[in-house]
N, C-alpha and C positions, 0 to 999 in steps of 0.2 A: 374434507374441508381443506379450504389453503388460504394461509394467510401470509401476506405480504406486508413487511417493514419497510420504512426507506429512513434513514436515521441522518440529521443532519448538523456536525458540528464544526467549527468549534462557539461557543457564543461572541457575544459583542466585547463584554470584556476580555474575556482572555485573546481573544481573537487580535483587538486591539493592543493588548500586554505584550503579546508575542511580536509582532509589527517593531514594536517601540522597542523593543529590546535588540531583538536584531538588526534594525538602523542602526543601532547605538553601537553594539560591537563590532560589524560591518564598517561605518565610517574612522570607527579607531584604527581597526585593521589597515585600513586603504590611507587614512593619514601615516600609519607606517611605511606600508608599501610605496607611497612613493616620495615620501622620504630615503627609503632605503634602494628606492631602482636610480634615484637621480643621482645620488651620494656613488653606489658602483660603479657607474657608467661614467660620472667624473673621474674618479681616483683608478677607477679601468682603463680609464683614455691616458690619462697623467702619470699614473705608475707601470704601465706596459703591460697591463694581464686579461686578454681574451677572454678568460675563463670567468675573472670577473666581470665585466663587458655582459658577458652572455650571462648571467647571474642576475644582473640588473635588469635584464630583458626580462627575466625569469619574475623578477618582482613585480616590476611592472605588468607583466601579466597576470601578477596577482591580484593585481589594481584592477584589470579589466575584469576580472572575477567579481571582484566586490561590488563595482558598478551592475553589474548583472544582478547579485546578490540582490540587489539594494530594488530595482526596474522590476524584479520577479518580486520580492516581498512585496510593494505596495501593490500592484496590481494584483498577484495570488491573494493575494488577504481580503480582495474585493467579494460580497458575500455574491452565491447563487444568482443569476436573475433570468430572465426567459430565454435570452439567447445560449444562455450554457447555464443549463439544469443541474451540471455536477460542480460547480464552480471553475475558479481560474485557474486551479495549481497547477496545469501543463502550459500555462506561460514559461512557468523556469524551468520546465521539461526541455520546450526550444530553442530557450536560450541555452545551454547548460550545453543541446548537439552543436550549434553554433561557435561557444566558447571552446568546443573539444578541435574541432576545424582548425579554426581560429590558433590553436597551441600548437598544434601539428604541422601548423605552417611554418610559427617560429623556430619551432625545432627542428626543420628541414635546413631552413637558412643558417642556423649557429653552427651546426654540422657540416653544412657544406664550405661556407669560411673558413673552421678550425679545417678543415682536410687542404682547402688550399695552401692555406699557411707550412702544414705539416708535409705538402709537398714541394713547397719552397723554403729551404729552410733560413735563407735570409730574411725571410718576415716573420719569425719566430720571435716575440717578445720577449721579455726580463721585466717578470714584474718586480716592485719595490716593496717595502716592508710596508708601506701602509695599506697594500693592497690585503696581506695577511690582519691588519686590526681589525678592517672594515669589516673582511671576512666573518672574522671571529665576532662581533657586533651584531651581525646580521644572523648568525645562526643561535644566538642568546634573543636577541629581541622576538624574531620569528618562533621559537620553538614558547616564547610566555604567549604570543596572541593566537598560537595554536591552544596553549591549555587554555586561556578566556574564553575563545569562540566553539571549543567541544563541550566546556562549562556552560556556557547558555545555550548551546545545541540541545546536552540530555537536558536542562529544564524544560525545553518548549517540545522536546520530544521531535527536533527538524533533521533533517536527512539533507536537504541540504546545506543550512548550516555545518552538518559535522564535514562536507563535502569541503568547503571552504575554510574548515580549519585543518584538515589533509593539505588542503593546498598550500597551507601555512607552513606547513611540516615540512616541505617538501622542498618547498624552498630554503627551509634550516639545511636541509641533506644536502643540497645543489650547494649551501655555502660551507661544506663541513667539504664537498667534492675540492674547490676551489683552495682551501686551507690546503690541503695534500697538495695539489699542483703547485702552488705556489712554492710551498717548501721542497719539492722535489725538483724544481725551475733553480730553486736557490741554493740546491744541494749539487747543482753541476747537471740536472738531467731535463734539458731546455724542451724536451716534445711532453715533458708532462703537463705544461701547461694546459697544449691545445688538445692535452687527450681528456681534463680534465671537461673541457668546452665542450669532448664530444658526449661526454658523461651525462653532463648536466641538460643537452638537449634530448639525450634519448629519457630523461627523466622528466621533462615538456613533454616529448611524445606520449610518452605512458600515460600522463595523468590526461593529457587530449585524449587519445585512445579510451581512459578507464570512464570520463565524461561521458564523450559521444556515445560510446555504446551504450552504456548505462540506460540511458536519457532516451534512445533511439532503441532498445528495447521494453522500456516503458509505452514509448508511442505504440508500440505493433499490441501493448497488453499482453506482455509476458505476465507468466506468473509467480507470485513469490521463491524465495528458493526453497526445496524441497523440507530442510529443518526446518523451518516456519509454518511452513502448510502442516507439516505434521503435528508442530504445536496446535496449530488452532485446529484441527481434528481431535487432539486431545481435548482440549476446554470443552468444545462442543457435545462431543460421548458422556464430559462427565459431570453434564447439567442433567439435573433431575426431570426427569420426563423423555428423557429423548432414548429412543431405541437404537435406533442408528444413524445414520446418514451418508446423501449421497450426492453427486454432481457440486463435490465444494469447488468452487473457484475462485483467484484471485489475484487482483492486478493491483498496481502502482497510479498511482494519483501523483505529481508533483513532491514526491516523498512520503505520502500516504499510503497505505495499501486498502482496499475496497475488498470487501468479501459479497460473495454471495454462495448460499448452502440449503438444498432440501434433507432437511430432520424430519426424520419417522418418529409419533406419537401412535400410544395407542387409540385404535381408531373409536373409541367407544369415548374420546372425550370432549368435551363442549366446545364449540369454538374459541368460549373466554378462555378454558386453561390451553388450549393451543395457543392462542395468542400471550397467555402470561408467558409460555416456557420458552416462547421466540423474542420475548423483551429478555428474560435471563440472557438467552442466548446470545445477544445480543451485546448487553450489556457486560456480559464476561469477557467475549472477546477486547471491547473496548478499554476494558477495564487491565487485563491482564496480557496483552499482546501492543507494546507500544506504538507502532505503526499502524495500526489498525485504526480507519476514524470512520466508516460507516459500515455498516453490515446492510444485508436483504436477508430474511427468513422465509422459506415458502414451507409450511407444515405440510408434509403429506399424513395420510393414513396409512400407506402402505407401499413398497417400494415402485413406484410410480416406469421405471426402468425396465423391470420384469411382471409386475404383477398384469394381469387382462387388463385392456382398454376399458374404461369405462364413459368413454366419451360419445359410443354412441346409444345408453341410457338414456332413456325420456326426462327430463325435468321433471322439478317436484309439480307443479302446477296437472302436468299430464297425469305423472303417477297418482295425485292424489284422487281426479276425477274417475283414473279406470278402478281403484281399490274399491273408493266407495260405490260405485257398481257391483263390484267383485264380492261385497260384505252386504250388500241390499237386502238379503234374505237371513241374518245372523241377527238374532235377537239382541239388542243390547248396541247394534253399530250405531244407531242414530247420536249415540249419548258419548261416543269416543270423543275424549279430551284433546288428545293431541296425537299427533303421528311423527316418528323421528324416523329419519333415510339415512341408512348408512350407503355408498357406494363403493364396496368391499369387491376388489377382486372379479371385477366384471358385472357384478351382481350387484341389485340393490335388499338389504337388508332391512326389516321393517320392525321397530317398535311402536306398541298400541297401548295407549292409556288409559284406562277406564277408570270410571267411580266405582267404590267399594260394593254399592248398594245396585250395581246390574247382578250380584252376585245373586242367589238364591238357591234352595234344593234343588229344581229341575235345572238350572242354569251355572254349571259349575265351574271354577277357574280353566279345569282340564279341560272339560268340553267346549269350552271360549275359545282356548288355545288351539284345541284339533276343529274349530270350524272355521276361525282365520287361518291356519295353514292350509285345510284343504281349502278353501275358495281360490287359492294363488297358488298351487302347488305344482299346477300344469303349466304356469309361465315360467320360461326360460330366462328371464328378467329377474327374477325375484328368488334370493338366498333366503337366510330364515328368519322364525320369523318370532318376535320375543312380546308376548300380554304382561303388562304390569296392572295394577290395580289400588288406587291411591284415595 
């Protein structure tokens, strides 16, 4: 037997909860940022300091973060519909390699500036004291809408939410870079400035670099990293019913991770408890592994990888016309209740239900049993073979 889940969430409301919240923190973010990229690049230009200059850049590109942020939630948050079965969430997958480009550019350009500078050293700046407050300003405001936006990141359980509260961070660091230079400009050692610039760009590149790939190994369906998979191989072993399991896979959704797993039951159980032990299954994951927002279950009987094909087995429709052939001359077959097929191991397996009262002296459970075996005994099709009596 195999059965297959496709599990689809998150609902309308939470769905919609999650939307509204991260607009919310998202536009606070970016009313900072560029408040805080305009404010640098003034007092950058007017106090003499490159490094803040580049700093402001750096905000500002935190600003084009948040616009993405904002472009990918409303459209990700759009449900399922015919043209994309799994929903939207690899919108912000594209934007996210985009925005990683995008940094990587800017950080070429800060870089390559700060090196001109530093090989002329008549255009070396002197920044001013106000350029150290803004500094300091910028790495206290930045480093609070870092804790807000990881704060509503673990409530909605977003990846990339916490993505753009990193970028929050990051920019606290670039203005914690910028303090140093300044001070070490104003301490007599004038190339700290532009080495602080070249600092702050190679710290643009990284997080373009840490983006794009990211984002751009989501698209190919990488698979989680190894301590995750291993997790959700544990939840799965330690749901009741499942013997083993094999072919788990899984990939990234927009900050999601999708699973799909064949779990080995024993084969002798109903399709309903197959299907209960693949709703647990299921449902543990989702429950217990936070990235995790859909699974697929496909129950096998038996490890479907190594065990004999059973695929070129007749159908029940066929099998059941040749048995009853095969039983025509057994007394008592006309009156069989039901017939169960297992498909064990290359072989179909055969349970026979009888009513209590085929029983009698001449007609005994044993000899029922040794006359449905020997009728099929000689087919290579057919494992064994089990009489019940109800």
């Amino acid at each position: 037997m195999a059965h297959k889940h496709h599990h689809h969430i998150p609902e309308e409301i939470s769905r919609d909860a999650r939307y509204r919240e991260t607009v919310k923190v998202t536009l606070v973010g970016s009313a900072v940022d560029l408040l805080l990229g305009v404010v640098k690049i003034v007092i950058g230009i007017v106090g003499h300091s490159q490094a803040l200059i580049a700093d402001g850049i750096h905000s500002l590109s935190d600003l084009a973060t948040d616009f993405i942020v904002l472009y990918a939630a409303k459209h990700s948050s759009h449900k399922a519909d015919k043209e994309h079965p799994y929903g939207h969430e690899r919108i912000e997958t594209v934007a996210t390699v985009i925005l990683g480009v995008a940094l990587i550019a800017v950080a070429i350009g800060i870089a390559y500036h700060a090196l001109q500078r530093m090989f002329h050293p008549e255009q070396l700046l002197q920044p001013s004291f106000w350029v150290l407050v803004v500094a300091v300003i910028s790495v206290i405001s930045k480093e609070l809408i870092y804790h807000y936006t990881m704060r509503v990141a673990r409530k909605h359980n977003s990846a990339m939410l916490r993505a753009n509260a990193w970028h929050s961070r990051s920019d606290a660091v670039s203005s914690i870079i910028v303090v140093v230079g300044v001070i070490g400009t104003m301490a007599g050692l004038p190339y700290l400035d532009a080495l602080a610039a070249i600092g702050v760009a190679f710290m643009i590149a990284k997080i373009g670099w840490e983006l794009g790939w990211s984002s751009l190994q989501e698209l190919v369906d990488t698979g989680l990293e190894q301590h995750r998979v291993d997790a959700i191989r544990q939840i799965i072993l330690g749901t009741a019913g499942v013997c083993s399991l094999h072919m788990l896979r899984t990939r990234m959704m927009g900050g999601m991770a999708l699973v799909d797993v064949h779990v080995q039951v024993d084969p002798d159980l109903t399709v309903s408890e197959g299907h209960h032990i693949s709703e647990t299954v299921r449902r543990q994951l989702i429950q217990e592994i936070p990235e995790v927002s859909d699974v697929m279950v496909h129950i096998d009987t038996e490890d479907d990888q190594t065990a004999a094909a059973t695929l070129n087995l007749p159908q029940r429709d066929e099998v059941l016309q040749w048995l009853n052939n095969a039983f025509a001359d057994i007394p008592g077959s006309r009156r069989i209740d039901k017939i169960v097929l297992h498909y064990i191991n290359g072989k179909i397996d055969t349970e026979i239900f009888l009513p209590l009262d085929v029983l009698s002296t001449d007609t005994t459970a044993y000899s029922l049993k040794q006359q449905f075996s020997n009728a099929i005994k000689n087919d290579q099709r057919f494992g064994k073979v089990r009489v019940y009596f109800a």
